[in-house]
Every structure is written in C-alpha cells, then in structure tokens.
C-alpha positions, -999 to +999 in steps of 0.1 A: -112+015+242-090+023+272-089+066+280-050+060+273-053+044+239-081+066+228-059+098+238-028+079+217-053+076+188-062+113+188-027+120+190-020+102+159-052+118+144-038+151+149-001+140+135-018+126+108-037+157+096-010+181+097+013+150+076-021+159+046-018+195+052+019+195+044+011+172+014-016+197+001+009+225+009+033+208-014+010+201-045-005+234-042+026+252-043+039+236-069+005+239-089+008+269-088+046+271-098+037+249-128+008+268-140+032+299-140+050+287-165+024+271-187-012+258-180-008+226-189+029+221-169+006+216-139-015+184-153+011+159-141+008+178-105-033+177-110-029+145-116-010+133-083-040+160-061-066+138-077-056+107-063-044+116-034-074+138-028-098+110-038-096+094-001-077+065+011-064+045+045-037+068+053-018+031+063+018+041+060+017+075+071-005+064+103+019+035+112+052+063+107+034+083+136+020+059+152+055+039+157+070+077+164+041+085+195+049+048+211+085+052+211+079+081+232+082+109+206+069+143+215+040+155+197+053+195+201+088+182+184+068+161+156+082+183+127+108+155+111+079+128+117+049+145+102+074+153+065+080+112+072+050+108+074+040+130+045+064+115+020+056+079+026+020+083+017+033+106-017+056+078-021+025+055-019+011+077-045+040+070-070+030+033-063-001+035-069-002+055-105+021+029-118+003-002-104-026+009-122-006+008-153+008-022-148-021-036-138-046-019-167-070-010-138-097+014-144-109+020-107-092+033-078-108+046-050-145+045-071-126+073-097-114+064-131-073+058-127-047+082-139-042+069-168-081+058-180-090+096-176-058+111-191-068+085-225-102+096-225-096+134-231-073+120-253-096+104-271-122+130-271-104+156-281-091+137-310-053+146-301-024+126-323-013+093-314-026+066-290-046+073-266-035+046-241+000+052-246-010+087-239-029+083-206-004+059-195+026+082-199+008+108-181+004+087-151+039+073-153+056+108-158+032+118-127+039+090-106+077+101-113+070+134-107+053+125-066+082+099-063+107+128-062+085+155-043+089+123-016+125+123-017+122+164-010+100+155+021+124+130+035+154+152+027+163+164+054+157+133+080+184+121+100+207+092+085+197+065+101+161+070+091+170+079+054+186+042+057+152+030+065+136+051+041+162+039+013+162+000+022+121+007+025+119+025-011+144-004-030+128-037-017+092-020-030+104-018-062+120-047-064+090-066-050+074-052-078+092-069-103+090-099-084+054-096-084+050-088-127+082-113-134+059-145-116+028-136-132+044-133-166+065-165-162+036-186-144+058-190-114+038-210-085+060-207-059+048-202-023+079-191-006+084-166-033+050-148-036+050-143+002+084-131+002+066-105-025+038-098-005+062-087+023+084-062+005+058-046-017+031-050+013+042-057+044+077-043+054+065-013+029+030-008+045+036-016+086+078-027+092+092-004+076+066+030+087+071+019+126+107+017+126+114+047+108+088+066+137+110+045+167+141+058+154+126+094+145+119+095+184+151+079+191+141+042+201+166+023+175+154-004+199+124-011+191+131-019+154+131-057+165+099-060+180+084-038+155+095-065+132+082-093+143+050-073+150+047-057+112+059-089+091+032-107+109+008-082+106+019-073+069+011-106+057-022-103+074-028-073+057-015-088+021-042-123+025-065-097+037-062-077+004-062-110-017-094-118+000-105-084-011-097-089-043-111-123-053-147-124-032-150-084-025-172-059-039-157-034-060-186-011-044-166-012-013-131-012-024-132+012-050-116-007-073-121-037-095-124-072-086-103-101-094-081-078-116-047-102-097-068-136-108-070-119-149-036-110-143-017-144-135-009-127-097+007-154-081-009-136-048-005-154-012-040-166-012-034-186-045+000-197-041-017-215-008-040-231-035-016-240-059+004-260-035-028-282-029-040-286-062-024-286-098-051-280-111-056-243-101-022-233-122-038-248-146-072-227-146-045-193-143-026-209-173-058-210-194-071-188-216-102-183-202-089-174-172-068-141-191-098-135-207-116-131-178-145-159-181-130-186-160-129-172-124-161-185-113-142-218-125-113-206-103-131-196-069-152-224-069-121-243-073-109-223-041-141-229-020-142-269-030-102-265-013-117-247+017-088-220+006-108-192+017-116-207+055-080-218+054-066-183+048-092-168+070-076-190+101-039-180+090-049-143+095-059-150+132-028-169+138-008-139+119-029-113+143-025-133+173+016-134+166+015-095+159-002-093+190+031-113+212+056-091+191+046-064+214+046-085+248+068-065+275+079-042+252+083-005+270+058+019+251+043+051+260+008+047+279-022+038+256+000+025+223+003-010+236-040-016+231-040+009+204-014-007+181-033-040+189-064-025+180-050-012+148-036-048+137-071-059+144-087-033+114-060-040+090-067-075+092-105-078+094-110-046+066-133-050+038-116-025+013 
C-alpha cells in the first residue's frame, strides 16, 4: 500500500475509534440514567451494548469518514463527522435487532440475537406469557430505543446532511418492506430485488455514508461520483453477502446460513437464477424448501446454472465500475488507492 493511502487509512482508523467511543459514551450514560430509576429500565439499553459490543465491520461509519477525509475534511475539525459517523452505525443497530426478528435468526455475530436471549430468561425464569413474543418485544422496543439515540447524534448536523441522513434512513426502511413483501408474495422479479438490495444495502451501506462525509467537509460535488462509485460497489457488497449466505460458513459469519433461501428472500443472487430457470421458484415455493430440507436441492440447482461463477464475474465487473467512478476525481492524497482498496474487501469478504 502506497505511504499516502496507508496514512489516509490511519486517519480513518483514528476517526473511526473516537465515532465507538462516543457510541459507548452514549449507552453508558444512559445505562446509567436508566438504572437510576429502576434496574431493569436499563435492559433495553443492555441490550443495544451487547450487540454493538459483540464486534462488527464498522462499514457505514468507516465509509461516513472515509468519504469526509477524501473530500478534504480536517481531521482536527472532525467533531460533526465522528457523531455521523456514530449514529449511522447505532442506526445500523436498530436494523439489525429488527432483522433478526423478522428474520427469526438465532446468531449474530457468533452470540445468541436479542430476541433468542431475551426468550430464554423468559423461559427459565418461568415469567407470564410467551416467551417469543417476549424476547421479540425486547429487541423491537430496543431497536426503537438505538433508532432515536441516532437521531440525537445527527441532531445537530447541518441541513443539507440531515437531508442525506433523512432520504438515507426512509429508503432503508422502505427497502425493508420491499424485501419481506417479495418473499411473502413469491415475487421473482429481478429489477425489483436489486432495486432492494440497493436501498436496504447499497445506498444505505456505501452511497449514502460517503456523500453525507463529502458534504460534512463541504464537497456537495462529489455526491455524483460517489454514486456511481457506491451503487456499484453496493451491489457488490449485496451479491457478496448472498454468496455468504447460501455457500458460507456460519463459523465465519457469525450467523446462520441460508436463513434468506428458508425465508423465500428473493435476494440478487437468486433473482439471477430465477430468470434462467422456473424451476428454482419452484424449489422456494415448496414446502421443503420453508422447512428447510430442500436447499441442497436448491444450490445444486444453482451450481448445475453456473449461478455462483456467474455472480462471482458480475462482482468483478461491479468492482472494476467502482473503480472508474473515481477516475479524475480531485481527492485528498492517499484516498484515491485507499477507497479502491476498500471496494476490493467489501467485495471479496467472507463474513
């Protein structure tokens, strides 16, 4: 790596641990508010430290700074950029307690989900009611509860960065009905699940992060490029994750595998399928497949397409166009190879 882009990285290294200090700031202070009024005020609030304690890419936060540094932003003036950067990944937080809901996962990050914990001392303490509707409540109302403590971080940005963080926070959530609407209905439709995989993925994960860092160091003009660089890249990252999810190891991703195949997820990867072959909406339409006994059925279906090599080869051509999105744009020294670098780990990761 060239001096330049390795002295851009630590420059976004150091952002981004002053972006989890003021996150651990926040919950702690409001732990300890909570507990003031009642020990068990503060579970919601144990519940968000847990997961966002329990590890994770940093993504969103890393792309907010990272887009801030290469618009020319000043690392001593970083103060609006690091709360950015500190509510995005709490707003990835709110995200992620629900999606484990919605998605009845037990894993995330290797550690039991929000909701599968919060049921099980439910259950073995013997507590009225259900436990699941319990545990899933707790990680609902604590998923609201980080969603607003977001809000507070990004309070006080300048307008035309809350705009970004508005139109960012509504197509998210929106995606995410797309998303549960196609798999409930058995919708097949290519243009439509990548059009999901960018909102609740792509503009949400990379587009969105960058711009909101140009215009936080006052570059509005390099929202374009950072466009074209983090839809391409986005949809890397969604195939990526698809890949993840239907040939990866749950070892390595901390989470379970082929939960979006169980769950009807009419994901990139096997919308691609789909329009080949009838016949793999008809293995998700199956029984078997809900039940989770026919995805060896479904992936070797896949690898007697060639899906897997074909979405492999759309990543490269999805990294390459990332990589032209930045072509002759004017960045600070070292961001030009180290956002290039960067698209070259979100794509190629194997968790």
């Amino acid at each position: 790596m060239p001096a330049a882009a390795r002295a851009a990285a630590a420059a976004r290294d150091r952002l981004l641990a002053r972006a989890d200090e003021r996150i651990g700031e926040l919950l702690a202070g409001e732990r300890a508010r909570w507990s003031a009024v009642h020990d068990l005020a503060a579970v919601p609030v144990e519940a968000i430290e847990t997961l966002v304690g329990s590890g994770g890419k940093r993504l969103r936060p890393s792309f907010v700074i990272s887009g801030y540094l290469a618009a020319g932003g000043a690392e001593a003036a970083s103060g609006p950029v690091v709360d950015a950067a500190a509510g995005i990944e709490l707003l990835h937080a709110f995200l992620l307690l629900h999606d484990d809901v919605f998605d009845d996962s037990a894993l995330r990050r290797g550690r039991p989900t929000a909701h599968e914990h919060h049921a099980d001392l439910h259950r073995a303490a013997g507590w009225a009611g259900e436990s699941r509707r319990y545990g899933e409540a707790v990680a609902i109302l604590a998923g609201d509860l980080v969603h607003g403590y977001a809000d507070r971080l990004t309070a006080g940005l300048p307008a035309d960065a809350r705009r970004i963080w508005f139109e960012l926070r509504e197509e998210v959530l929106v995606g995410q009905f797309l998303d549960l609407r196609a798999a409930a209905g058995r919708r097949f439709d290519a243009p439509l699940a990548r059009w999901i995989a960018i909102a609740k993925s792509g503009r949400y994960s990379i587009q969105r992060p960058l711009a909101l860092g140009a215009v936080l160091a006052g570059r509005p003009d390099l929202i374009e490029p950072f466009t074209r660089f983090g839809d391409a890249l986005g949809e890397a990252f969604q195939l990526r994750d698809d890949l993840i999810d239907t040939y990866g190891d749950s070892a390595a991703s901390g989470k379970p595998s082929r939960l979006d195949v169980a769950g009807h997820k009419m994901t990139l990867l096997l919308a691609l399928a789909a329009a080949q072959n009838d016949r793999i909406g008809d293995l998700l339409d199956g029984a078997e497949t809900v039940a989770g006994t026919g995805a060896a059925t479904l992936i070797g279906e896949l690898d007697r397409l060639g899906v897997r090599e074909q979405v492999e080869k759309h990543i490269d051509e999805l990294v390459a166009e990332a990589g032209t999105a930045l072509d002759g744009i004017d960045l600070s020294p070292g961001w030009d190879p180290a956002l290039r670098l960067t698209a070259n780990h979100v794509a190629y990761r194997d968790r």
